[in-house]
Each structure stands twice: as structure tokens, then as C-alpha cells.
BAZALUM-528387 format. One record per residue (C-alpha): x, y, z negated; residue number from 1. Coordinates in pm, 1 decimal, decimal comma. Last residue first. Example, Ala and Ser with C-alpha at 12.3 -4.5 7.8 and 13.67 -1.06 7.14 Angstrom:
BEGIN
<r xx="1367,0" yy="-106,0" zz="-714,0" num="2"/>
<r xx="1230,0" yy="-450,0" zz="-780,0" num="1"/>
//
This chain:
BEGIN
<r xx="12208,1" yy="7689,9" zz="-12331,6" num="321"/>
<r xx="12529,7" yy="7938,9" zz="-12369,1" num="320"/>
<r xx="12379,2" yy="8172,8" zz="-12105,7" num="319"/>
<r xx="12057,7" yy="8146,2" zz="-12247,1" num="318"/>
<r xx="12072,0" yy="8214,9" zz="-12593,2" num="317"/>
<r xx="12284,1" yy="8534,4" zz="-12522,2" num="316"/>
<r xx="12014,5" yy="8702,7" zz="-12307,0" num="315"/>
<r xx="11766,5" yy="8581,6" zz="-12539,6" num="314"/>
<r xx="11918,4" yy="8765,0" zz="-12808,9" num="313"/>
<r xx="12015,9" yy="9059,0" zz="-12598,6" num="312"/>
<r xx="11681,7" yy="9071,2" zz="-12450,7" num="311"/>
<r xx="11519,5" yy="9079,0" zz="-12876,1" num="310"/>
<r xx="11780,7" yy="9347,3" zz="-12935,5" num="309"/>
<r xx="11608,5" yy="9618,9" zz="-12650,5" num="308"/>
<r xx="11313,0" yy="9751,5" zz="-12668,7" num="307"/>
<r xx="11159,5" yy="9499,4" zz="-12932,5" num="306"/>
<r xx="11420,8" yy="9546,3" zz="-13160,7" num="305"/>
<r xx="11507,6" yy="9941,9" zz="-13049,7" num="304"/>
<r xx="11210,2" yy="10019,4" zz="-13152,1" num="303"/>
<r xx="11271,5" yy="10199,6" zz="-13481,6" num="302"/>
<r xx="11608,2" yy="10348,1" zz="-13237,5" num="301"/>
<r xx="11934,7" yy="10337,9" zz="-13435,9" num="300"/>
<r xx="12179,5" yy="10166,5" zz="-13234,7" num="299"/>
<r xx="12038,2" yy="10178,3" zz="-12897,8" num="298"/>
<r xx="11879,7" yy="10536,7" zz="-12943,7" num="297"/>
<r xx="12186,3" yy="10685,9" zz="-13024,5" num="296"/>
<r xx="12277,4" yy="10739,5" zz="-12643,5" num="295"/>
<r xx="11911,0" yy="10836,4" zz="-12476,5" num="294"/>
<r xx="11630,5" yy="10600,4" zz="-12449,0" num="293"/>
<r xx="11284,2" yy="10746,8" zz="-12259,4" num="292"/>
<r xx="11343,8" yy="10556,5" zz="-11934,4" num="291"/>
<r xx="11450,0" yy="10251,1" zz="-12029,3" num="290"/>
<r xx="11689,8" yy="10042,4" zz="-11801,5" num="289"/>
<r xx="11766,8" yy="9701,6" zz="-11792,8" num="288"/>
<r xx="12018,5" yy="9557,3" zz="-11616,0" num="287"/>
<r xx="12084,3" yy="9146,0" zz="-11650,0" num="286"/>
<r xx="12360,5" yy="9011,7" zz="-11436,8" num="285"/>
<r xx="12482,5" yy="8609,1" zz="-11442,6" num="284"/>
<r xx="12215,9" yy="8483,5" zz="-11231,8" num="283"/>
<r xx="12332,6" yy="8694,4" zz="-10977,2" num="282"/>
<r xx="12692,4" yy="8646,9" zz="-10946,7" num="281"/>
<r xx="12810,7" yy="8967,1" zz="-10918,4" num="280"/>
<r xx="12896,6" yy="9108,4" zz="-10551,5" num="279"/>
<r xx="12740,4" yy="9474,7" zz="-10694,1" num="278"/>
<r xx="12925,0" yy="9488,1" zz="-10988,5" num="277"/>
<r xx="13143,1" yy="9790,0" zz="-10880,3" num="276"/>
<r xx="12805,3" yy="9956,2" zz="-10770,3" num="275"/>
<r xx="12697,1" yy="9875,3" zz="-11147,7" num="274"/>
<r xx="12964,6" yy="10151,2" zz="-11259,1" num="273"/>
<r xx="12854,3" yy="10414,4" zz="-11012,5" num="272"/>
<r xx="12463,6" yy="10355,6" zz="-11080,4" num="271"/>
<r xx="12590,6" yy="10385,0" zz="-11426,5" num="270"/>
<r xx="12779,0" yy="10722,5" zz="-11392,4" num="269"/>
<r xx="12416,3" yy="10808,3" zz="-11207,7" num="268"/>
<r xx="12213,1" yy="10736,4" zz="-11525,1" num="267"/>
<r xx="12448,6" yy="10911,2" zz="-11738,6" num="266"/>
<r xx="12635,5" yy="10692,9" zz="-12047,5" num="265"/>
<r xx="12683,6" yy="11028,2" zz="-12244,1" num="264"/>
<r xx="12394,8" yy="11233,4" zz="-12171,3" num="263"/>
<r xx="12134,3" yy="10922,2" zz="-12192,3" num="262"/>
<r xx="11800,0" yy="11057,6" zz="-12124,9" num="261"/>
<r xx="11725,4" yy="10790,8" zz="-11877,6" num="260"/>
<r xx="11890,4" yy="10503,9" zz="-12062,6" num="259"/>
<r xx="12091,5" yy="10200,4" zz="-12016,6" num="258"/>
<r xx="12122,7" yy="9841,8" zz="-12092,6" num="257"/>
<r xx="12350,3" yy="9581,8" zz="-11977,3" num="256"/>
<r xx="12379,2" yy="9244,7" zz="-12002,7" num="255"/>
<r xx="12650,4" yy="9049,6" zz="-11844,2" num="254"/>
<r xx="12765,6" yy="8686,0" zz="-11767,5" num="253"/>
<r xx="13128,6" yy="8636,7" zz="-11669,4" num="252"/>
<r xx="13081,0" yy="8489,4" zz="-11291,6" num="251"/>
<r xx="13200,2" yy="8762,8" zz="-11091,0" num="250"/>
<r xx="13514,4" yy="8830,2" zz="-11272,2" num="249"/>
<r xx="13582,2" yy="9180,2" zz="-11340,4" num="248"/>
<r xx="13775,2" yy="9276,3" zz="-11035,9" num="247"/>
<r xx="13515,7" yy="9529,0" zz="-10950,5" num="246"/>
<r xx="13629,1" yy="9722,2" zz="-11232,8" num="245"/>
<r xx="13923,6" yy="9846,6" zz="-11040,9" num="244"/>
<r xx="14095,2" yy="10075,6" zz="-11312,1" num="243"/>
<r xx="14301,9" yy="10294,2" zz="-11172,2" num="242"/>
<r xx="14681,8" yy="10310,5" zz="-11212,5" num="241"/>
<r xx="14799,5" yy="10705,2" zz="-11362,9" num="240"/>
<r xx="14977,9" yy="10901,3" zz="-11106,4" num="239"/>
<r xx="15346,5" yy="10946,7" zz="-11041,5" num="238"/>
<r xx="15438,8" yy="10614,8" zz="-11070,4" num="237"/>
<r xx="15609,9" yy="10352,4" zz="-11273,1" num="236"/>
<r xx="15357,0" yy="10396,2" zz="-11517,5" num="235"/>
<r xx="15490,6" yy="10513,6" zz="-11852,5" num="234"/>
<r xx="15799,2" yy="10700,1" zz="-11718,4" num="233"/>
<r xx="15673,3" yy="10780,4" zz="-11387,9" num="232"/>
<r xx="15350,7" yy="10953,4" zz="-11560,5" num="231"/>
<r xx="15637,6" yy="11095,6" zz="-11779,1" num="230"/>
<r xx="15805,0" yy="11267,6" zz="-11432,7" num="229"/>
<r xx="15491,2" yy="11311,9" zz="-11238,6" num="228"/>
<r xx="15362,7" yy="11559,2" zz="-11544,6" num="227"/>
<r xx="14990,5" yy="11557,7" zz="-11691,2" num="226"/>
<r xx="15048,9" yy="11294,1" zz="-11867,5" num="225"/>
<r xx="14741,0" yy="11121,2" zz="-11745,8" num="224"/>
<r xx="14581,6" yy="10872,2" zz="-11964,3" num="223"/>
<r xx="14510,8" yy="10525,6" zz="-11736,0" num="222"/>
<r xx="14242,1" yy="10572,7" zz="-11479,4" num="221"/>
<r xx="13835,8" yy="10546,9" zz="-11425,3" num="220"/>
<r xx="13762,6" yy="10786,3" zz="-11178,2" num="219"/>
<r xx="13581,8" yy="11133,8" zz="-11142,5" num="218"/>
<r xx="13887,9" yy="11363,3" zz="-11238,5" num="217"/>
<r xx="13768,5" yy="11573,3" zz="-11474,3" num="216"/>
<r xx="13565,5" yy="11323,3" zz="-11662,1" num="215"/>
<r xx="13783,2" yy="11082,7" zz="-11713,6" num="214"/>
<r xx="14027,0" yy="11324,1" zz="-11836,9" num="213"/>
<r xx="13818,4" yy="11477,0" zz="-12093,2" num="212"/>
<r xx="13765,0" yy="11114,3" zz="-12219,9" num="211"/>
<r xx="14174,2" yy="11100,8" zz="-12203,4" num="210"/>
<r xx="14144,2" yy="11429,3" zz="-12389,2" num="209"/>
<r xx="13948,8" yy="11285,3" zz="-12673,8" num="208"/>
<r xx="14150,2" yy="11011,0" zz="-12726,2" num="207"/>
<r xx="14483,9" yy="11252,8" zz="-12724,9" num="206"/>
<r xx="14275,9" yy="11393,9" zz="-12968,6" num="205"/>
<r xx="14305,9" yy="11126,9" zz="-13199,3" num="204"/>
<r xx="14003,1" yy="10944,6" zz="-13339,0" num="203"/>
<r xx="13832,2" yy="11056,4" zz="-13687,0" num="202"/>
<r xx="13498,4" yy="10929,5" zz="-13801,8" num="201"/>
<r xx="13190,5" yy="11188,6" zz="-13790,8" num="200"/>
<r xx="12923,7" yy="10942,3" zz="-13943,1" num="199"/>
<r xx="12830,7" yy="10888,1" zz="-14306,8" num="198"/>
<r xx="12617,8" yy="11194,5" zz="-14377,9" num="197"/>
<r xx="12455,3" yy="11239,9" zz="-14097,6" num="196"/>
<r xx="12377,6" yy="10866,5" zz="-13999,9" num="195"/>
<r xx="12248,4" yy="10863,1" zz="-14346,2" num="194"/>
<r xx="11980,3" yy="11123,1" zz="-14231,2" num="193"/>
<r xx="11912,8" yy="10971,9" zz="-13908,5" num="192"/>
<r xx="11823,2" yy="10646,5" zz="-14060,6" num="191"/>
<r xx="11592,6" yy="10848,1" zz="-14326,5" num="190"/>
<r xx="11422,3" yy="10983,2" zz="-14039,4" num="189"/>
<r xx="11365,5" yy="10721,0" zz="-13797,1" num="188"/>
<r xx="11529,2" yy="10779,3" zz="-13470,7" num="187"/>
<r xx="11279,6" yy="10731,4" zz="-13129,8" num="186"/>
<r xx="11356,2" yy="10930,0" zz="-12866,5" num="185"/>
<r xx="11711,6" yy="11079,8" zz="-12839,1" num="184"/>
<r xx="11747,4" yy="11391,9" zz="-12659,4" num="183"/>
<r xx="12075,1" yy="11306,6" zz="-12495,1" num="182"/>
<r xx="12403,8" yy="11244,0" zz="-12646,9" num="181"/>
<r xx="12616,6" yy="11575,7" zz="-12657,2" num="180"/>
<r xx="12337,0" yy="11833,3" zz="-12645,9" num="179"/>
<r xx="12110,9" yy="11617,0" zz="-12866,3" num="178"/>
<r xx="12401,6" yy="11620,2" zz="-13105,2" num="177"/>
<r xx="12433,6" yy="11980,5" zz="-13082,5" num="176"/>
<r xx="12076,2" yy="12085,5" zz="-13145,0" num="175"/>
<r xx="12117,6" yy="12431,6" zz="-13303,2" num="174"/>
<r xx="12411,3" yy="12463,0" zz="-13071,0" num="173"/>
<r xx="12293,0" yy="12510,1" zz="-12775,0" num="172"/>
<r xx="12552,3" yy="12593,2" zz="-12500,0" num="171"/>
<r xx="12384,9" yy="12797,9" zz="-12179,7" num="170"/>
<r xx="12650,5" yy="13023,1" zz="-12157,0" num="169"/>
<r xx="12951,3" yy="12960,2" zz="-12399,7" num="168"/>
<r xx="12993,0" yy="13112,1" zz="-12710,8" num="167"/>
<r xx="12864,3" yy="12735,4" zz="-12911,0" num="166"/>
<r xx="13206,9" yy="12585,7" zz="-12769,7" num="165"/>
<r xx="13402,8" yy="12793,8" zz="-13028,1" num="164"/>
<r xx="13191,7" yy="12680,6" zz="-13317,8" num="163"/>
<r xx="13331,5" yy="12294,7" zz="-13218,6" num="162"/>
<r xx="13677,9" yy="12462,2" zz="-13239,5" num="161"/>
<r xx="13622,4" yy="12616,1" zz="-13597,8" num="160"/>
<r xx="13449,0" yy="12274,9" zz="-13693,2" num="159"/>
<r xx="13786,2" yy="12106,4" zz="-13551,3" num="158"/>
<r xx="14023,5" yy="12322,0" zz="-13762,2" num="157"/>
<r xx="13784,6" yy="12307,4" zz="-14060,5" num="156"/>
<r xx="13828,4" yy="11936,4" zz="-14052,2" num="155"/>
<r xx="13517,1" yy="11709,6" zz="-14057,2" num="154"/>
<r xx="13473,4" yy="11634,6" zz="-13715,9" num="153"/>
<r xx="13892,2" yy="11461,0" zz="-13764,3" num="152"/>
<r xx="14080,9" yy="11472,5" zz="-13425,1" num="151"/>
<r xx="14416,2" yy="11352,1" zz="-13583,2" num="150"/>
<r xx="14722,5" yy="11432,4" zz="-13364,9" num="149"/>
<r xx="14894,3" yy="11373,0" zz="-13078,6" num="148"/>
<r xx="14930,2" yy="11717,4" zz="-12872,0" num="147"/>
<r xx="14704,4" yy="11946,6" zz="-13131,0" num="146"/>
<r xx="14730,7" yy="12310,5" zz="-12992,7" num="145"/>
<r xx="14827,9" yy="12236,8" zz="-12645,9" num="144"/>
<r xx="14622,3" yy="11889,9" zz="-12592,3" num="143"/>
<r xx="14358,5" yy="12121,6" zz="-12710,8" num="142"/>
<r xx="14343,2" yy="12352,0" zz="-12513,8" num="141"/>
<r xx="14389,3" yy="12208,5" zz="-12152,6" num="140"/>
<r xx="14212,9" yy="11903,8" zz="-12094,2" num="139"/>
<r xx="14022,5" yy="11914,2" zz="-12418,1" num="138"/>
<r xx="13873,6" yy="12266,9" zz="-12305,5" num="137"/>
<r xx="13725,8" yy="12096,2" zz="-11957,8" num="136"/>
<r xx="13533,2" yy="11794,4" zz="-12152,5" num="135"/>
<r xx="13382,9" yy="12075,9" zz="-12468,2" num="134"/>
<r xx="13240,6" yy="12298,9" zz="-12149,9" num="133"/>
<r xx="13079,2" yy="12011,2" zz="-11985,8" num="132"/>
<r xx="12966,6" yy="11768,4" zz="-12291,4" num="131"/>
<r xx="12802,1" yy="12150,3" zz="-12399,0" num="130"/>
<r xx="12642,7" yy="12225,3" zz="-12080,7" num="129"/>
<r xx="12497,4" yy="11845,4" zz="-12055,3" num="128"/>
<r xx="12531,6" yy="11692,8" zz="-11757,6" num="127"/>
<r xx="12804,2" yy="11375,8" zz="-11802,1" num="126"/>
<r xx="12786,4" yy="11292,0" zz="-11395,0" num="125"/>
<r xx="13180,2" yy="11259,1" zz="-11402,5" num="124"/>
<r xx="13120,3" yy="11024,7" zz="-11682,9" num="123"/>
<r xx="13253,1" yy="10702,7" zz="-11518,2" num="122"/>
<r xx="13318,7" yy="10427,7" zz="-11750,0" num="121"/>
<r xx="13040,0" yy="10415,9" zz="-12073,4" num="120"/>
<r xx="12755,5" yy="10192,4" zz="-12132,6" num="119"/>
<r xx="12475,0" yy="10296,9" zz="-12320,3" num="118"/>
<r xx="12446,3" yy="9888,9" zz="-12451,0" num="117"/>
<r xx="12689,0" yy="9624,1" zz="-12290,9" num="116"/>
<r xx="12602,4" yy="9278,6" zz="-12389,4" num="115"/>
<r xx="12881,7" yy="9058,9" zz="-12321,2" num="114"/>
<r xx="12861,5" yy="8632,6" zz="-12259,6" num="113"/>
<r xx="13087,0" yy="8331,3" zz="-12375,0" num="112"/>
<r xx="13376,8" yy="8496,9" zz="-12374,5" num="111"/>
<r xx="13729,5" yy="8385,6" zz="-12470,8" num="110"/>
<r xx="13812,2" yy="8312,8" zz="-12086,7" num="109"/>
<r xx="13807,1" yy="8642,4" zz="-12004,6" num="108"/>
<r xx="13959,8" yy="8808,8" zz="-12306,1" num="107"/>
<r xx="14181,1" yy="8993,9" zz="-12061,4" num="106"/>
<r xx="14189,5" yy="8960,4" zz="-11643,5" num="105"/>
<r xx="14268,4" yy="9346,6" zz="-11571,3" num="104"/>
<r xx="13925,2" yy="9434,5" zz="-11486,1" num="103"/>
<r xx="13799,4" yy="9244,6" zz="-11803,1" num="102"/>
<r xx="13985,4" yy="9482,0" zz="-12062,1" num="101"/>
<r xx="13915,9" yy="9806,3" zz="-11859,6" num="100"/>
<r xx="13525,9" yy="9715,3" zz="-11912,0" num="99"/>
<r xx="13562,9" yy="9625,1" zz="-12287,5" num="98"/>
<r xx="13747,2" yy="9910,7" zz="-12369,3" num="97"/>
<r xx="13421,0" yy="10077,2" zz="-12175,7" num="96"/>
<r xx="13146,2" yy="9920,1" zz="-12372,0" num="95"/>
<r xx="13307,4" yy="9959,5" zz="-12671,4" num="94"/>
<r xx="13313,4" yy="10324,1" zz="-12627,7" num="93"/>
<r xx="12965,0" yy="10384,4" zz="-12588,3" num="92"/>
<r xx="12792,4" yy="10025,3" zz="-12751,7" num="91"/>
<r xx="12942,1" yy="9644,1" zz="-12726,2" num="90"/>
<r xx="12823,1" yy="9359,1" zz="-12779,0" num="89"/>
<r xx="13078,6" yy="9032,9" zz="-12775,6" num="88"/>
<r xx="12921,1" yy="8682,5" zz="-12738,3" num="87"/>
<r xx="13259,5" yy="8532,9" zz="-12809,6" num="86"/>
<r xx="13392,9" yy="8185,3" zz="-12763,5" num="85"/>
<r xx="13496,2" yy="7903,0" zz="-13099,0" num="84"/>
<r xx="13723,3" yy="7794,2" zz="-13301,8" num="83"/>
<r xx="13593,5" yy="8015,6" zz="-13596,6" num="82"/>
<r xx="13871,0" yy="8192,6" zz="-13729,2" num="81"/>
<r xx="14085,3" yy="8197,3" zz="-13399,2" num="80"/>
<r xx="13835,0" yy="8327,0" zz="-13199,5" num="79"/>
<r xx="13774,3" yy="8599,9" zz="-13434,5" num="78"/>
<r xx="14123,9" yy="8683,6" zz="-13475,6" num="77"/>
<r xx="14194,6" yy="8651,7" zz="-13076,2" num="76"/>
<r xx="13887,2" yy="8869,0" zz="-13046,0" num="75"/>
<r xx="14061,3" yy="9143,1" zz="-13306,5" num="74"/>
<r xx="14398,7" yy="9148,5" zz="-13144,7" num="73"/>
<r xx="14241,4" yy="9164,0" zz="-12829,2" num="72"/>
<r xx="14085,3" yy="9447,4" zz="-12890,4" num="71"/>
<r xx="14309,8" yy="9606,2" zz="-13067,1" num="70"/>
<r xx="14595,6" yy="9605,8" zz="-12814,3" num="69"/>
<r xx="14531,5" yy="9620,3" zz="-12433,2" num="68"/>
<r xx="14137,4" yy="9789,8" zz="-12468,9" num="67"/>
<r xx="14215,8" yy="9969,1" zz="-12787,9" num="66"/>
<r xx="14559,2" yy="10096,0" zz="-12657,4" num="65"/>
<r xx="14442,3" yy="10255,1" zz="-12335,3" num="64"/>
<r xx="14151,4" yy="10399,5" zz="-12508,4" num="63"/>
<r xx="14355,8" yy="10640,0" zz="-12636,6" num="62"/>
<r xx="14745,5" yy="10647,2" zz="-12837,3" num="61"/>
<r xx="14951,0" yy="10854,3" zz="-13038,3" num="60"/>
<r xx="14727,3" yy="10915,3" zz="-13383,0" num="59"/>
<r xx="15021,5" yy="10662,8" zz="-13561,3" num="58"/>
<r xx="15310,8" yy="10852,4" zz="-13409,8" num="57"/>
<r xx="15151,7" yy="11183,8" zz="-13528,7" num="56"/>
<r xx="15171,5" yy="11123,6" zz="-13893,6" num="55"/>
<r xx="14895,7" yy="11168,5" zz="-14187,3" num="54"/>
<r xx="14833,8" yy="10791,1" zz="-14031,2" num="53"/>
<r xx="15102,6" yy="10670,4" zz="-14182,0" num="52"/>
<r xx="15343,8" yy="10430,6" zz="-13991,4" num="51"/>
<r xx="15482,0" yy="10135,8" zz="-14054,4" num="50"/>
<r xx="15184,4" yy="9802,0" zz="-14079,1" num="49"/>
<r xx="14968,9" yy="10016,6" zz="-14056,5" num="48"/>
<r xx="14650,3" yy="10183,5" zz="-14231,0" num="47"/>
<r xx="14377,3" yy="10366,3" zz="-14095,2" num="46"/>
<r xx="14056,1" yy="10143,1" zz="-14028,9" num="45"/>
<r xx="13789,4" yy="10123,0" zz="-14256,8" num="44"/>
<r xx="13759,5" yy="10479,9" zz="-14235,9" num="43"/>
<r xx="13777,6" yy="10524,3" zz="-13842,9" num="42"/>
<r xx="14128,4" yy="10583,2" zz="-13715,0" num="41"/>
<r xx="14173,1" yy="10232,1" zz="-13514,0" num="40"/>
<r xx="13787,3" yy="10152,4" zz="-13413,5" num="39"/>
<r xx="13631,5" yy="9921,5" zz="-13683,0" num="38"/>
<r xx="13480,0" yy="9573,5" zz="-13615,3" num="37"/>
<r xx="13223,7" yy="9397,5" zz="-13712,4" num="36"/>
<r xx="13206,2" yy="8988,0" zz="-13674,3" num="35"/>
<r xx="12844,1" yy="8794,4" zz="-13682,9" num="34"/>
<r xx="12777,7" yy="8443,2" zz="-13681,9" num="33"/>
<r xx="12471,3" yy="8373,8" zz="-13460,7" num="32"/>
<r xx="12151,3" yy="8220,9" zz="-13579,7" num="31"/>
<r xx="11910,9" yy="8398,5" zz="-13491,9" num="30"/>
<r xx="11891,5" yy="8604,5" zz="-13840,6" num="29"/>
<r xx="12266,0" yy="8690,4" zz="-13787,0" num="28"/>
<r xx="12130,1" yy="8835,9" zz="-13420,3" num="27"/>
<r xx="11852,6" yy="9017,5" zz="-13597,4" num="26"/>
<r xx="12116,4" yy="9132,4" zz="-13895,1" num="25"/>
<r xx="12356,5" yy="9225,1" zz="-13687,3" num="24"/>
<r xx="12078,1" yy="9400,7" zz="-13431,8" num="23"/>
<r xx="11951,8" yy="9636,0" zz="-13729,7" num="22"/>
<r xx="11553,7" yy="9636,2" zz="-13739,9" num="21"/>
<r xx="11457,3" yy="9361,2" zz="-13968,1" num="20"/>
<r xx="11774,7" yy="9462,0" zz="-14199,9" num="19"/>
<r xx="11654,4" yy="9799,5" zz="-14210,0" num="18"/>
<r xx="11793,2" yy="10107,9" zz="-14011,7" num="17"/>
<r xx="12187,3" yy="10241,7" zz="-14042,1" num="16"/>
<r xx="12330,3" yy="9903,4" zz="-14026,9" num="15"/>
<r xx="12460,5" yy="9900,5" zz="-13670,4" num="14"/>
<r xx="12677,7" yy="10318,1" zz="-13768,5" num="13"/>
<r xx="12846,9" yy="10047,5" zz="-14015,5" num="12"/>
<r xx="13089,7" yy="10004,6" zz="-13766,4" num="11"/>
<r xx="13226,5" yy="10350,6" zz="-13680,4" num="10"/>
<r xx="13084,8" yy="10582,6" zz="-13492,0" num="9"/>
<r xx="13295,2" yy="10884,4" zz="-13317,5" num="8"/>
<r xx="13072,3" yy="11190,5" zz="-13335,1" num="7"/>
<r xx="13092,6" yy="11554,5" zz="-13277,1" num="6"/>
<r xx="12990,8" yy="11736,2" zz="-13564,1" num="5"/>
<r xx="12688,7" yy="11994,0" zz="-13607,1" num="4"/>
<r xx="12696,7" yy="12373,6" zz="-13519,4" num="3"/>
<r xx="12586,4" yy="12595,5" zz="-13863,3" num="2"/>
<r xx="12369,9" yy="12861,7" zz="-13744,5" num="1"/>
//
């Protein structure tokens, strides 16, 4: 048995099925001038203006940094480039930097409207034995053994790891990615395939232990340092500031889509996150949720352009009518 990677996408993970079923090309095809980006540490995306990222100092940060640096760095670019406001989607992870962003007033005013797809915030509900086990080790383990360095799928260090998690009760490991995202539904084949071989980009672990973090602790916070002293430091305080996403402005227009087999972006996390959108303006909230999607499903699902893309185009046509 030969345990499978855990996966951080990067951005050609949207043009894994055909053009007539990828959303860049649907929403290109509609239209709509179309900007990729890469998370910091992905292949498209690991050089620096001074540091080298076979050093620590350039794998030191989480999701902290995308959401108050990159992020904005890349919208401002965008903006910038074409004069005019964003309809940003996001999917997992840039659902969430996009979350913290808008709870503490960012990019605001630069959006038009955001489509949130498998969205990610509170993951205290994550239920999968695996997501479990491999959440509780990165708190401890491997912030000990790695501290700020590259979390690469693909190095033998990480695969030994990943192998580690399969000894636990009730861990399967002949379907690991199922175990991490949710059995997904509706993957073609030869999408899956390439997904295989290209996927498993590199984060840092101290990434993965913020994650690990979030869902320990059953709230959405800044990275803990585990110590009052450097949370003091960094903060100002002895814990890490929450993130209050009901202060995302009432009136930004959102679409978000979720699904019941989802083991990432769990039906009841999202039940927590849309409770913090509860007093949202409601011509300005679309939800939908489909039963029988789980996490990859909304990137690489054969009907993901009638299930979901075609909403988001529509969604995004009318809010800038």
C-alpha cells in the first residue's frame, strides 16, 4: 500500500477538465477577463525578492501572510492593470484568506462581488479519521521536527510522515484523498489522472500547523505561538486576536457554495461560518448547497458547469448589472 499525498493546489489545478468545462475558460467565454494566481510556495511561485526559498525565513509565514500580504498585493496588481473592481472566486484556502481579509476591512472597496466555492473558516467539525489524527500531530510533531520549513507532499520526509498517519485506528489509506476531502462524486478520469501527477505543491508547515490550529481550538484566530511571551511579542497579547467575520461588510455581495460530502469545508463548519453572515443584506447572499459534492468536486467535477459555474456567472452578471 502506497498512501497518496496531501494536497495544496496550485492554479492550474482550474484547468484540469476541458475548456467547455473549466470555470476560467466559462467565465473568459462570458466575457470576463480572467487573472490566476499562485499561492506563495507553489511552483509558479517561489522566488523573492531576498530570500531563497531552500531557507527557513522564506517558508516563515501561514495564512496570516496571504490574507494581509499576497493577497492584496496581487488584487492591487490586478486592479491596477485593468482600472477596474474584482469579481474574485475563491476555492478551500482562498476562500478563507479571503474571509480574514474582509473581516478586517481589506480589498473591500476593490470588489465588485466574491464567489466562495468549498469554503473554508471553522473546521472544528473536519470528520474524517485521517483530517483528525493528521490536524492533532501538526500541533505538536511537526512544529518540533520541522519549525519553519518547507512542507513539500513529495519529500520522502513528508511521505514517511503521511505513512505514519496510516497506523492509526480507523485511518484508510488506500483512499487517502477521499479520506482528506470527502468522497468526491463526479471526477472524470483523465482529469483526475493529471490532477495526480501535477498536484502536491509545497506550503510551509507552519501553514499546516496554523490549519491544525484552527482546528484544535474551534475558532478562527491568528497563528498561535504556543507561548504567552511571543504571542505578546507578535500580538500585543497573550492569545492570538480572533477573527470576527461578522464584520465583513453587510452589503459586499456573496456566493457561496458548499457540499454534503465535503470533509474539508464540513457542512456544520459552514452552518458556523454563514451564522456570522446571518444580518447580511439579503439580496446580496446566495448559498447553495449540493448534496452529493465533496471538496474537489468544485474544481474538477464533469458537472460542475451546470452544478455550479453557470450560478457563479449569473451570480456575477447580476450584481454588476
Amino acid at each position: 500500500m502506497k498512501p497518496r499525498h496531501i494536497w495544496r493546489e496550485d492554479g492550474m489545478s482550474w484547468f484540469l477538465n476541458s475548456p467547455e468545462q473549466n470555470l476560467p475558460m466559462i467565465l473568459a467565454d462570458n466575457g470576463f477577463d480572467v487573472w490566476i494566481s499562485n499561492t506563495r510556495g507553489t511552483r509558479f511561485s517561489r522566488k523573492h525578492t531576498s530570500l531563497n526559498s531552500s531557507t527557513t525565513d522564506f517558508w516563515n509565514w501561514t495564512w496570516d501572510e496571504l490574507a494581509s500580504f499576497d493577497m492584496p498585493a496581487v488584487i492591487d496588481f490586478v486592479c491596477g492593470q485593468t482600472g477596474q473592481k474584482i469579481n474574485y472566486v475563491g476555492h478551500s484556502q482562498g476562500t478563507l484568506i479571503a474571509l480574514v481579509s474582509f473581516s478586517e476591512g481589506k480589498l473591500v472597496k476593490q470588489m465588485k462581488s466574491v464567489a466562495l466555492l468549498s469554503p473554508v473558516a471553522y473546521m472544528s467539525n473536519m470528520n474524517t479519521a485521517l483530517g483528525r489524527v493528521a490536524a492533532k500531530t501538526f500541533v505538536g510533531e511537526m512544529g518540533t521536527m520541522y519549525g519553519d520549513a518547507e512542507f513539500n507532499p513529495k519529500m520522502v520526509e513528508v511521505g514517511d510522515f503521511i505513512k505514519s498517519l496510516c497506523t492509526y485506528s480507523g485511518v484508510d489509506c488506500y483512499d487517502i484523498l477521499s479520506d482528506f476531502t470527502g468522497k468526491n462524486c463526479c471526477l472524470n478520469s483523465s482529469s483526475f489522472d493529471l490532477f495526480l501527477a501535477n498536484e502536491g505543491q509545497s506550503t510551509s508547515t507552519k501553514n499546516m500547523i496554523h490549519f491544525a490550529q484552527t482546528f484544535r481550538d474551534g475558532t478562527l484566530a491568528k497563528y498561535d505561538y504556543a507561548w504567552p511571551l511571543y504571542n505578546e511579542m507578535h500580538y500585543g497579547q497573550v492569545t492570538p486576536p480572533i477573527y470576527n467575520l461578522s464584520n465583513i461588510p453587510h452589503d459586499l455581495p456573496l456566493f457561496l457554495s458548499y457540499g454534503g460530502q465535503d470533509a474539508l469545508s464540513d457542512v456544520q463548519d459552514v452552518k458556523l461560518l454563514l451564522g456570522n453572515l446571518k444580518v447580511h443584506d439579503v439580496d446580496k447572499l446566495s448559498v447553495q448547497f449540493i448534496k452529493e459534492y465533496a471538496h474537489l468536486d468544485f474544481i474538477m467535477g464533469l458537472n460542475a458547469k451546470d452544478k455550479v459555474y453557470n450560478q457563479v456567472v449569473t451570480f456575477f452578471k447580476h450584481q454588476n448589472s
